[in-house]
C-alpha positions as protocol buffer text, in pm:
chain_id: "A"
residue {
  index: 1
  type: UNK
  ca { x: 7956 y: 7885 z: -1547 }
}
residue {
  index: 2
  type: UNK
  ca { x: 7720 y: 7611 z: -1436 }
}
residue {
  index: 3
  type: UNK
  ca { x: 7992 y: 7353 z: -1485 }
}
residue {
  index: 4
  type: UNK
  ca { x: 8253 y: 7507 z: -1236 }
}
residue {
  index: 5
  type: UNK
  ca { x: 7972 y: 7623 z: -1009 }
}
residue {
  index: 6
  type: UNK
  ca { x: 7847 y: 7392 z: -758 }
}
residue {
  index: 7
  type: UNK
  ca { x: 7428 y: 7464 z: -753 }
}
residue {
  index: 8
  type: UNK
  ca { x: 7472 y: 7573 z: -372 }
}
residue {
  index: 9
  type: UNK
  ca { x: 7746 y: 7855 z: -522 }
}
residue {
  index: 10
  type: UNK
  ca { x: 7749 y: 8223 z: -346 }
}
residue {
  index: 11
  type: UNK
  ca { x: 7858 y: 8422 z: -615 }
}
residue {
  index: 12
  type: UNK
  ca { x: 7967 y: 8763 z: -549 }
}
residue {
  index: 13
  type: UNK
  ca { x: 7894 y: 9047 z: -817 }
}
residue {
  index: 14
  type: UNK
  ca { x: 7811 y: 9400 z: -896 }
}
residue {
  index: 15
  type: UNK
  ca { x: 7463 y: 9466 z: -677 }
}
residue {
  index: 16
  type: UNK
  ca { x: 7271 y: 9579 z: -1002 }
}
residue {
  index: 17
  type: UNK
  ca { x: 6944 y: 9442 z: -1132 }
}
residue {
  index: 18
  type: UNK
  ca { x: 7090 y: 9320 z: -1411 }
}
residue {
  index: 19
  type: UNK
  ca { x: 7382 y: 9036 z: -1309 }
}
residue {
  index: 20
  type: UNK
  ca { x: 7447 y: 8771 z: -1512 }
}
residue {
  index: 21
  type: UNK
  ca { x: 7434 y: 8562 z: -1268 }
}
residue {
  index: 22
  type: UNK
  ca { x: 7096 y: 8477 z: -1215 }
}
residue {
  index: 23
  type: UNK
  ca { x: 7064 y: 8326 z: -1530 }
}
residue {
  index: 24
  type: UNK
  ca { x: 7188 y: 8082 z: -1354 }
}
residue {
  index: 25
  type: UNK
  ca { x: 7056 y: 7966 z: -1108 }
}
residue {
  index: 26
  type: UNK
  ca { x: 7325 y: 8039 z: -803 }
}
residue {
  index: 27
  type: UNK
  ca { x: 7300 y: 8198 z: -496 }
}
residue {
  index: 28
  type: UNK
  ca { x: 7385 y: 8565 z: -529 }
}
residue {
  index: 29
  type: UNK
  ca { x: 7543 y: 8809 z: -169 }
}
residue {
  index: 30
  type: UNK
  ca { x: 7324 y: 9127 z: -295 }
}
residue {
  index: 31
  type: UNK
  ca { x: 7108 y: 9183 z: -569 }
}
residue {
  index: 32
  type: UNK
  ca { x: 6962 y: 9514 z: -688 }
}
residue {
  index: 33
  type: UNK
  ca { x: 7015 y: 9775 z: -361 }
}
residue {
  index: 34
  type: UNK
  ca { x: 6689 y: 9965 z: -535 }
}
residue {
  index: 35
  type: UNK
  ca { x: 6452 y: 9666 z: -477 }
}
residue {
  index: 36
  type: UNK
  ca { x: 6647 y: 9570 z: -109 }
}
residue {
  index: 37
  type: UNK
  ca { x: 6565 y: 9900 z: 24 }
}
residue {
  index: 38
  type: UNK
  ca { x: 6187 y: 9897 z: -96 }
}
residue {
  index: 39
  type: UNK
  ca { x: 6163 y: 9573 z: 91 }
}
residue {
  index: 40
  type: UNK
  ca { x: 6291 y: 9768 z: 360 }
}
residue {
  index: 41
  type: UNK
  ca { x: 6606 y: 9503 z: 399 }
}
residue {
  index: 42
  type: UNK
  ca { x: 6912 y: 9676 z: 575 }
}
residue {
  index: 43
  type: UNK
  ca { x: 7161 y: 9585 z: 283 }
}
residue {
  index: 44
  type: UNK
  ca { x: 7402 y: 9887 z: 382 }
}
residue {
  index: 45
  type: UNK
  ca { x: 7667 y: 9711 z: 532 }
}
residue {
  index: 46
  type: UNK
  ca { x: 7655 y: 9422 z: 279 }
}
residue {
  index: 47
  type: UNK
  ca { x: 7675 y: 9649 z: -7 }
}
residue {
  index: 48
  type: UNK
  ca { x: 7984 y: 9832 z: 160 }
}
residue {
  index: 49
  type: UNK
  ca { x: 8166 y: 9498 z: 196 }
}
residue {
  index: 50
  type: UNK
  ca { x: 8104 y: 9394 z: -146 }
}
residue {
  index: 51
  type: UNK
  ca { x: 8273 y: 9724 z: -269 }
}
residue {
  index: 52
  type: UNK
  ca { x: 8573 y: 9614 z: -50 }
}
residue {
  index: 53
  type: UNK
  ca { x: 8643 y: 9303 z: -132 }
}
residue {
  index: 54
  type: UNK
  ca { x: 8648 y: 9429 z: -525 }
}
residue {
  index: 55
  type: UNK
  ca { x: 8880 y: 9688 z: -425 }
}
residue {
  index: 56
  type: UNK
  ca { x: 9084 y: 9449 z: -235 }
}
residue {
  index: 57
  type: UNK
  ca { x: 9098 y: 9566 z: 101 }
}
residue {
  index: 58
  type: UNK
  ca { x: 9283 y: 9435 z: 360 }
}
residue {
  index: 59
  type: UNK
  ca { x: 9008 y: 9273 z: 535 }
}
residue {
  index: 60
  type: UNK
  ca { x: 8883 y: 9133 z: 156 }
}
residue {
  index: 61
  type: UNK
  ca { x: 8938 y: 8776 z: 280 }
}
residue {
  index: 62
  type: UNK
  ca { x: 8804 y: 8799 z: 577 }
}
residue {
  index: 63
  type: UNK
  ca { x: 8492 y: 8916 z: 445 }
}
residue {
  index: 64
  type: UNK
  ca { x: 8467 y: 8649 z: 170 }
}
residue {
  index: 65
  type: UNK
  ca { x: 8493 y: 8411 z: 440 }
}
residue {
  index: 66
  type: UNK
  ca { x: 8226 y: 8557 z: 615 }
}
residue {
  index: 67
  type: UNK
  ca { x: 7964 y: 8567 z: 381 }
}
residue {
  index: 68
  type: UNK
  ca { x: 8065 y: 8241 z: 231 }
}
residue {
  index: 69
  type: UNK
  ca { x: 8167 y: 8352 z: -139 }
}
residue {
  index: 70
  type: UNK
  ca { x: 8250 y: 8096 z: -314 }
}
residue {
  index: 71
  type: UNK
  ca { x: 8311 y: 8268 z: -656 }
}
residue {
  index: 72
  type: UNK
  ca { x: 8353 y: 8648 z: -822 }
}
residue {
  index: 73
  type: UNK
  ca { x: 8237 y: 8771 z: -1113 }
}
residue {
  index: 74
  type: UNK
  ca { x: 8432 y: 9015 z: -1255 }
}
residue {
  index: 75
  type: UNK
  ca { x: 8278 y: 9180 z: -1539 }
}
residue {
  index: 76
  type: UNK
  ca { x: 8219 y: 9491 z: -1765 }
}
residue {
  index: 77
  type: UNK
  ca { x: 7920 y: 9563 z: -1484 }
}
residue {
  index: 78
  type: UNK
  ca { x: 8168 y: 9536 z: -1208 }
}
residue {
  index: 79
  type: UNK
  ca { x: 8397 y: 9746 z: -1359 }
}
residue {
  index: 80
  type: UNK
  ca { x: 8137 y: 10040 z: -1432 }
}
residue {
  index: 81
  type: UNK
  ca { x: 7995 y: 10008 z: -1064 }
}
residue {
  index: 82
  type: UNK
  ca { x: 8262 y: 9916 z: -908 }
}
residue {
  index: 83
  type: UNK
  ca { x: 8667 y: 9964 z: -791 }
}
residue {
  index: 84
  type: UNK
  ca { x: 8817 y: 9624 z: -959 }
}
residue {
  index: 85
  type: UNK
  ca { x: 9176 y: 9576 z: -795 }
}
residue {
  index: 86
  type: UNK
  ca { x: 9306 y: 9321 z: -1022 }
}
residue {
  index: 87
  type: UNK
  ca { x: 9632 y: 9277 z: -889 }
}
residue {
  index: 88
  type: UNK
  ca { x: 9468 y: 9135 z: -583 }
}
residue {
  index: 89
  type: UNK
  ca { x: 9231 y: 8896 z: -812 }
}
residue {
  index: 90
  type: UNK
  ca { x: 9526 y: 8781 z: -1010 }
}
residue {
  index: 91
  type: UNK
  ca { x: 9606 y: 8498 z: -745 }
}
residue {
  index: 92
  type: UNK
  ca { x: 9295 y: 8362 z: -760 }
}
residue {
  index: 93
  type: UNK
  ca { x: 9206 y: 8094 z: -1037 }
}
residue {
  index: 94
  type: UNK
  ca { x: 9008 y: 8210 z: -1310 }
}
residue {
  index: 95
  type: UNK
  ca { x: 8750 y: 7913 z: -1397 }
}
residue {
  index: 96
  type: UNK
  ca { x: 8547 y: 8063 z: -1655 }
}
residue {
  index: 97
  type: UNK
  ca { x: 8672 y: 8301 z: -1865 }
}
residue {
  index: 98
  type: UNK
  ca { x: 8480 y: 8457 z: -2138 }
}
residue {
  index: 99
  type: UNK
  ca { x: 8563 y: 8799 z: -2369 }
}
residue {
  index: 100
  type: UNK
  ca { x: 8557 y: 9073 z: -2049 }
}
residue {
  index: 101
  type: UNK
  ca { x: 8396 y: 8820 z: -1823 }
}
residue {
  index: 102
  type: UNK
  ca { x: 8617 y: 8636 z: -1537 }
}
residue {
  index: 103
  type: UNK
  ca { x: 8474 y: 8417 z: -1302 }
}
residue {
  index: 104
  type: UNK
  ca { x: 8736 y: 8353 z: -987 }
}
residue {
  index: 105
  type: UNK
  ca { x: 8711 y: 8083 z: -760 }
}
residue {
  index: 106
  type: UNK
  ca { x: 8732 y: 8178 z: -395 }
}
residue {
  index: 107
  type: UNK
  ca { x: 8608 y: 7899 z: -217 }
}
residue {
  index: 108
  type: UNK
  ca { x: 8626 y: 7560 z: -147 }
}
residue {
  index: 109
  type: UNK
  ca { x: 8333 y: 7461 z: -322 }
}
């Protein structure tokens, strides 16, 4: 992942304490809701646009444009937290694939 990242990378993922993703280093949308909220951080409407764009709303883009995602992760922790659409991932390249793990670029980083 840190090869088709750039360092500066929002990547999008399931908002659990647990996300691959910062292993490595990139800039994540929402992290654990749990530790948000006892920080007293308003994540509501973040957290219900990350559950949209997974599920491939209509306004998916929109919001991916809006908070700057660069890439998804798509992964078994997405898939247990979240509604994965994958017809409406399928257009997007997949840059690092690994076993159940996808990583699609959305951005123009």
């Amino acid at each position: 992942m840190l090869r088709q990242t750039a360092p500066r990378s929002v990547v999008l993922h399931a908002p659990v304490y647990n996300p691959p993703v910062f292993l490595t280093g990139r800039r994540s949308l929402l992290g654990n809701t749990g530790q948000a909220w006892s920080r007293g951080l308003d994540y509501g409407a973040r957290e219900v646009g990350i559950r949209q764009i997974y599920a491939g709303f209509p306004r998916s883009l929109s919001l991916m444009q809006t908070y700057h995602v660069d890439h998804v992760l798509v992964s078994p922790l997405e898939r247990t937290n979240l509604t994965v659409n994958d017809a409406f991932w399928s257009p997007f390249p997949v840059v690092a694939p690994s076993g159940d793990y996808y990583l699609y670029k959305t951005g123009s980083r």
